[in-house]
C-alpha positions in Angstrom: -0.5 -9.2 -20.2 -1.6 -6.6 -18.2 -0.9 -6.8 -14.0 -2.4 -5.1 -10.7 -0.9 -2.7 -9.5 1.1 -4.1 -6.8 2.2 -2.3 -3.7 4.3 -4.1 -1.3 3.7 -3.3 2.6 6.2 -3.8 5.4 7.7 -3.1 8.8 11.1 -3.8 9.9 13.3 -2.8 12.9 16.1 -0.6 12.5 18.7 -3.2 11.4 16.0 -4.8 9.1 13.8 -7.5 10.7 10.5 -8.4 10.2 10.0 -10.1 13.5 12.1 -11.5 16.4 12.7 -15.4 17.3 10.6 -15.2 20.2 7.0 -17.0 20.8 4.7 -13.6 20.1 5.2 -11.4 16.8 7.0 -8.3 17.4 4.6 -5.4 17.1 6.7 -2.7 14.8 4.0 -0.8 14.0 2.7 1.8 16.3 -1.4 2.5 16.7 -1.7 5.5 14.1 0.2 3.2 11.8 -2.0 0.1 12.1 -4.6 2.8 11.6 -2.9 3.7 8.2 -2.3 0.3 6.9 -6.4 -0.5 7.6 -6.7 2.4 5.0 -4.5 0.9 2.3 -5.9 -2.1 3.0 -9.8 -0.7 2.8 -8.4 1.0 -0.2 -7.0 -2.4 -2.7 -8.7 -5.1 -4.5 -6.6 -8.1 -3.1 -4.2 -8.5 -0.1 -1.6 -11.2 -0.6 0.7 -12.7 1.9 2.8 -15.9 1.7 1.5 -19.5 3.4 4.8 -19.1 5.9 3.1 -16.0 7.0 -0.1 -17.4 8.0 1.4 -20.1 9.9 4.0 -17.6 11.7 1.3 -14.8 12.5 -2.0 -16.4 11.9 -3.5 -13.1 10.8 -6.9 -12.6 10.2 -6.1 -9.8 7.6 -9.0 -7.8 7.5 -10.4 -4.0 7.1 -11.1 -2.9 10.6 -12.5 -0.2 10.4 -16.9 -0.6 10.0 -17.2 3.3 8.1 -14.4 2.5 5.7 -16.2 -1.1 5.1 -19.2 0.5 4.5 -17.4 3.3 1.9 -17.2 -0.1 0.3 -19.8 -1.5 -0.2 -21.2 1.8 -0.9 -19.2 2.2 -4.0 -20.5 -1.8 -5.2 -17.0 -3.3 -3.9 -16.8 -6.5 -1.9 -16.8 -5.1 2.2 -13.6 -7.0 2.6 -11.2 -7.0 0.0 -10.5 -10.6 -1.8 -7.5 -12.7 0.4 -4.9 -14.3 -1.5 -1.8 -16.5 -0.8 0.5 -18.8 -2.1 2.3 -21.8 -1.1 4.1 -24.3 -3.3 3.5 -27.9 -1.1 0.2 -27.0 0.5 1.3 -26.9 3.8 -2.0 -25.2 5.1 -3.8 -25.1 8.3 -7.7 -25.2 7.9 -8.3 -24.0 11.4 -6.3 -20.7 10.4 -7.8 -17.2 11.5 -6.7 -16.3 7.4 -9.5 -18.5 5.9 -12.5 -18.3 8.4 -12.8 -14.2 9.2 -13.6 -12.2 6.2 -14.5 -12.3 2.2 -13.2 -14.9 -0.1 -10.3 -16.1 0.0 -8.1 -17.7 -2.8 -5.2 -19.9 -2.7 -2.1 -19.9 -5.6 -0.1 -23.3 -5.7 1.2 -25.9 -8.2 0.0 -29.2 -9.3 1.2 -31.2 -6.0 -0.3 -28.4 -3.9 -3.5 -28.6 -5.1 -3.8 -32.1 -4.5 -3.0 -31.3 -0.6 -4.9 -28.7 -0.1 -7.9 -29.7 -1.4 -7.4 -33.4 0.4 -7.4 -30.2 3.7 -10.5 -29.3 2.7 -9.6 -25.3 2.8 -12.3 -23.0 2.7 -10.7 -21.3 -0.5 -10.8 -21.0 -4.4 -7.6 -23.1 -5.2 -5.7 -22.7 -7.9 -2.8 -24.5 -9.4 -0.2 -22.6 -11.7 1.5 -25.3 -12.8 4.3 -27.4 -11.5 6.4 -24.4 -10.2 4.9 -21.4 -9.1 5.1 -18.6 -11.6 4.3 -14.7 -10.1 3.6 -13.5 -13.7 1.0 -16.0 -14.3 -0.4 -15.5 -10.7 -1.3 -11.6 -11.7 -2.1 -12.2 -14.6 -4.6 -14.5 -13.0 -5.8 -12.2 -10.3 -6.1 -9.3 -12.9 -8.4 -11.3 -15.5 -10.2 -13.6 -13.9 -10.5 -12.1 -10.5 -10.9 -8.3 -11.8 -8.2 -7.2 -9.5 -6.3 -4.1 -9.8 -4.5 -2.8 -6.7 -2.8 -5.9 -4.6 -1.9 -5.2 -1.7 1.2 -7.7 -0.6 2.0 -7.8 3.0 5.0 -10.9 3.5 6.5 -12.5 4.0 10.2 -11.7 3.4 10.3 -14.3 1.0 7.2 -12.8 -1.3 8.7 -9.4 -1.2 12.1 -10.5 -2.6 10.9 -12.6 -5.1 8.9 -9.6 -6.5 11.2 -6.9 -6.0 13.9 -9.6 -8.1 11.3 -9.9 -11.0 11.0 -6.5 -11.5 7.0 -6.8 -10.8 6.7 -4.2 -7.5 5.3 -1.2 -8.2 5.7 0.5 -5.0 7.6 -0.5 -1.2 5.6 1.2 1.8 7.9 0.7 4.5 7.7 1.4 7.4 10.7 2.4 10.0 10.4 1.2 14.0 13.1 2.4 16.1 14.4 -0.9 17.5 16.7 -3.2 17.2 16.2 -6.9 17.3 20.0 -7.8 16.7 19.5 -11.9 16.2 20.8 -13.2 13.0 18.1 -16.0 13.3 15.4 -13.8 13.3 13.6 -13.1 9.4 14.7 -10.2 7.1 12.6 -8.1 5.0 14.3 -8.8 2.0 17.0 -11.8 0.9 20.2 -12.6 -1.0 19.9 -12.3 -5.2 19.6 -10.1 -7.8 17.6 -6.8 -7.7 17.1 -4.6 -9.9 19.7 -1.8 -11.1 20.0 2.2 -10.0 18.2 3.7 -7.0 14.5 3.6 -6.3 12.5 7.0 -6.5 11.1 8.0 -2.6 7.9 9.2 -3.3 7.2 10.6 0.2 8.2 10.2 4.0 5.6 10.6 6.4 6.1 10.8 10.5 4.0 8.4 12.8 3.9 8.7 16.0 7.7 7.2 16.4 7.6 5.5 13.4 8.4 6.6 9.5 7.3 5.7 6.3 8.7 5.8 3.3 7.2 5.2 -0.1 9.3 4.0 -3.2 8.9 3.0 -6.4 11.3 1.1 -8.9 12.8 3.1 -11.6 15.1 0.5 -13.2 13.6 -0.7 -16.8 13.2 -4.3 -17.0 15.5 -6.4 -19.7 14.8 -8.5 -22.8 10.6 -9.6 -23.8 9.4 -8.9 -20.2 8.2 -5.9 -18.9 8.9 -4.7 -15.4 6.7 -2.6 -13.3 9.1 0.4 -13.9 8.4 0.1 -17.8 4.6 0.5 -16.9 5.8 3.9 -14.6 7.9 4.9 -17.9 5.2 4.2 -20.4 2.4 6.0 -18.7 4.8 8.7 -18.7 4.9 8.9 -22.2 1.3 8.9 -22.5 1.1 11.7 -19.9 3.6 13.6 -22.4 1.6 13.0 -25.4 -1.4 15.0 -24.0 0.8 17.8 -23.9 1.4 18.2 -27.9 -0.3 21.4 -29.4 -3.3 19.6 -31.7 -2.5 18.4 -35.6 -4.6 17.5 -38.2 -2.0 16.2 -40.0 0.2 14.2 -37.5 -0.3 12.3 -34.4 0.5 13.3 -30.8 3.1 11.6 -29.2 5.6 11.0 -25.9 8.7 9.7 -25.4 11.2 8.7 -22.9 14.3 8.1 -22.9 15.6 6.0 -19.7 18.9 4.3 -18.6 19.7 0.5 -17.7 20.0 1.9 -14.0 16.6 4.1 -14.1 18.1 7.0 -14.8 15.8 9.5 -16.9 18.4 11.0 -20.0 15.3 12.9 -21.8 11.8 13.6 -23.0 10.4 14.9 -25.7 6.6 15.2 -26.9 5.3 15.9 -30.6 5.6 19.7 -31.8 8.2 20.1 -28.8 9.2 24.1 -29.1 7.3 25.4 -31.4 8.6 22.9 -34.0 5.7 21.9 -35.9 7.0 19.0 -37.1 9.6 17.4 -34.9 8.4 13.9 -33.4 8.6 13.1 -30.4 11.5 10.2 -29.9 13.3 12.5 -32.1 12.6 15.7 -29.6 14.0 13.3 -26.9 17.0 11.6 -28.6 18.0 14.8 -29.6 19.1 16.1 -26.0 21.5 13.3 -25.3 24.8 13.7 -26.7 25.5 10.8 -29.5 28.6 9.6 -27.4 26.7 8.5 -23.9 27.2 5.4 -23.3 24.4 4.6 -21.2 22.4 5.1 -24.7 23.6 1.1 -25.6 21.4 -0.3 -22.7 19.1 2.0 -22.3 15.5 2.2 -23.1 13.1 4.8 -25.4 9.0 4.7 -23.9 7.4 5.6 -26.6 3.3 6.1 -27.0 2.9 5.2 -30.8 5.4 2.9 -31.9 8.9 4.8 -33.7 7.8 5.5 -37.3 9.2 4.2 -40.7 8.3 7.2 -43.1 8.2 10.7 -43.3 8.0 13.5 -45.3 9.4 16.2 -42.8 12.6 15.0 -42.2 15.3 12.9 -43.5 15.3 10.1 -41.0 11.9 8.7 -39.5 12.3 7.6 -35.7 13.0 3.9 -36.1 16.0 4.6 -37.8 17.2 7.7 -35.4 16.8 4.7 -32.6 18.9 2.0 -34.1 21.6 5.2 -34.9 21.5 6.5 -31.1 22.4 2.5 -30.4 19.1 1.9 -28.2 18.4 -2.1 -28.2 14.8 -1.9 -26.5 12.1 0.0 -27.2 8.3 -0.1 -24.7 5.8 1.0 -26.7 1.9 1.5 -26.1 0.3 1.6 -29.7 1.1 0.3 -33.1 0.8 3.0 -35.3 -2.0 3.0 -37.4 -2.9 3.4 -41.3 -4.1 7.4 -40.9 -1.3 8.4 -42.3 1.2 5.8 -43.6 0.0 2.5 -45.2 1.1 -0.6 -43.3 3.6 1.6 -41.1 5.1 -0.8 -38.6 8.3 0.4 -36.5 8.3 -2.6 -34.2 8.6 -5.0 -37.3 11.5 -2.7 -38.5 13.3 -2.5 -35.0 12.5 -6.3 -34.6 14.7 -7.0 -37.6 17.6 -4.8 -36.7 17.7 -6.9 -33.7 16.3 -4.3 -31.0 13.6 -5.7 -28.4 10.5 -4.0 -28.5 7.3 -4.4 -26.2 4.0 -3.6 -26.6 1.7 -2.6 -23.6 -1.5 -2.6 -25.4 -3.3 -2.0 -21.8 -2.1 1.6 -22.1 -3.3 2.2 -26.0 -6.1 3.9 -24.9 -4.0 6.3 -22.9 -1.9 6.6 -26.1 -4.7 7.1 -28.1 -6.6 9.8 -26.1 -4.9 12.7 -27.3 -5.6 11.3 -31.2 -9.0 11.1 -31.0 -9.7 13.8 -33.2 -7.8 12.1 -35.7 -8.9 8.6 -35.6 -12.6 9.2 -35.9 
């Protein structure tokens, strides 16, 4: 199901703290940076940030700024964007600053929770996911029912990790305060567990006053049936790629990518690559990587239209060049249709020989765009 785009937000001292122990919260931030985070905030759908954070901080989380709520509601949107957050017991204050300044608010819980905090009376739309909370049905959630696409997520530590672990962060705008707080008692950014493999990408790094940001995103594709943010980043890429094929009449345009376990990017290739009018493009891509790497075993091919099962160019349609290469997971964005080949179907193919495949349908239409001439 398609997700928001989520961007976690975050300052932290030199050695990596959130806050101090003591009785105020440690302002990391410096003025021009407040300023900045009042734009990304003016700028999203949804800010999120965990229950533990509205009882530490009590923040009333809103746009400051009066021109960049009226750029709002000037382009139809809500003046403040919607405020979300989550809490597994219920554990809410009603008199919070969170639920009586701004827009609408909405609260994510489970069964018991939702019991408690509507016996609070909290001025919120409550929701229960379910005995646990799940973060994938949460988004999902916000996305379809709420209409939200850009979250913004601003803590606590807790919310951060358990988004970075499941893969579902699309970018980290950190920011950098030069302090130290020093007191192992105090709360980190992030926690203990498993991340994600391979290095994030730095997108940029920006000077404020005395403090710096830095903007990542995740590179690492996810594993098995669920799909990471970084295979969304991958995908899209493939669609980007497809719209760079010289136009056929007689064969669709297509991207690939071709991505290891740890995010590393092994190759591209696009439809009619080099002047060869009839290479495809998983092919193009699969070609560049010797046969012997052994990242190929757990890597993963982003494909826009699903690896074909027949062709009349070449000896050996894509499906089966994947399963030779050794790839065990394919993202794709379109299942190819009957323009062509009759009843074509490369996921049912790879499927059978045991490879995972996914299909993003949200980004078919990005898939399909550079086809349009073929599809009527």
């Amino acid at each position: 199901m398609p997700y928001p785009y989520v961007l976690l937000s975050a300052a932290v001292s030199l050695d990596g703290f959130l806050d101090d122990t003591g009785p105020d919260r440690l302002l990391l931030s410096s003025p021009a940076d407040f300023d900045r985070v009042d734009e990304v905030r003016a700028s999203v759908d949804a800010i999120l940030i965990g229950a533990g954070t509205i009882r530490a901080d009590n923040p009333r989380l809103l746009v400051n700024s009066p021109e960049r709520r009226a750029t709002r509601t000037a382009a139809g949107r809500a003046e403040y964007p919607l405020k979300v957050t989550v809490t597994a017991t219920g554990d809410l204050d009603p008199d919070a600053k969170f639920w009586h300044t701004g827009g609408e608010k909405t609260v994510y819980t489970t069964d018991e929770g939702l019991r408690r905090a509507r016996a609070l009376g909290i001025a919120a739309d409550v929701v229960s996911l379910g005995a646990d909370l799940d973060w994938r049905l949460l988004l999902e959630h916000l996305h379809d029912v709420r209409g939200v696409r850009r979250l913004m997520v601003e803590g606590g530590g807790t919310v951060h990790t358990q988004l970075l672990q499941q893969g579902l962060a699309d970018e980290l705008q950190l920011v950098l305060a030069p302090l130290f707080v020093g007191d192992p008692k105090a709360p980190r950014l992030f926690g203990p567990g498993g991340y994600q493999a391979g290095r994030l990408r730095l997108l940029e790094t920006r000077r404020i006053e005395d403090v710096v940001l830095m903007r990542y995103e995740p590179t690492a594709p996810g594993t098995g049936g669920s799909a990471a943010a970084a295979d969304r980043h991958w995908l899209r890429l493939a669609c980007e790629l497809a719209a760079e094929c010289p136009p056929s009449r007689t064969a669709f345009s297509v991207g690939a990518v071709v991505v290891a376990a740890d995010g590393t990017e092994l190759a591209r290739g696009h439809s009619r690559e080099a002047g060869d009018p009839v290479v495809h493009a998983e092919e193009a891509a699969l070609a560049k990587i010797p046969a012997d790497d052994p990242r190929l075993a757990a890597a993963t091919v982003y494909t826009s239209l699903e690896p074909c099962t027949h062709r009349a160019s070449r000896p050996h349609p894509c499906a089966e060049l994947v399963l030779r290469a050794g790839v065990r997971r394919v993202v794709t964005a379109w299942r190819e249709p009957d323009t062509f080949v009759a009843a074509a179907d490369g996921t049912g193919m790879l499927r059978e020989a045991g490879v995972e495949v996914l299909v993003l349908g949200e980004y078919e239409g990005s898939a399909k765009a550079p086809n349009g001439h073929l599809l009527g």
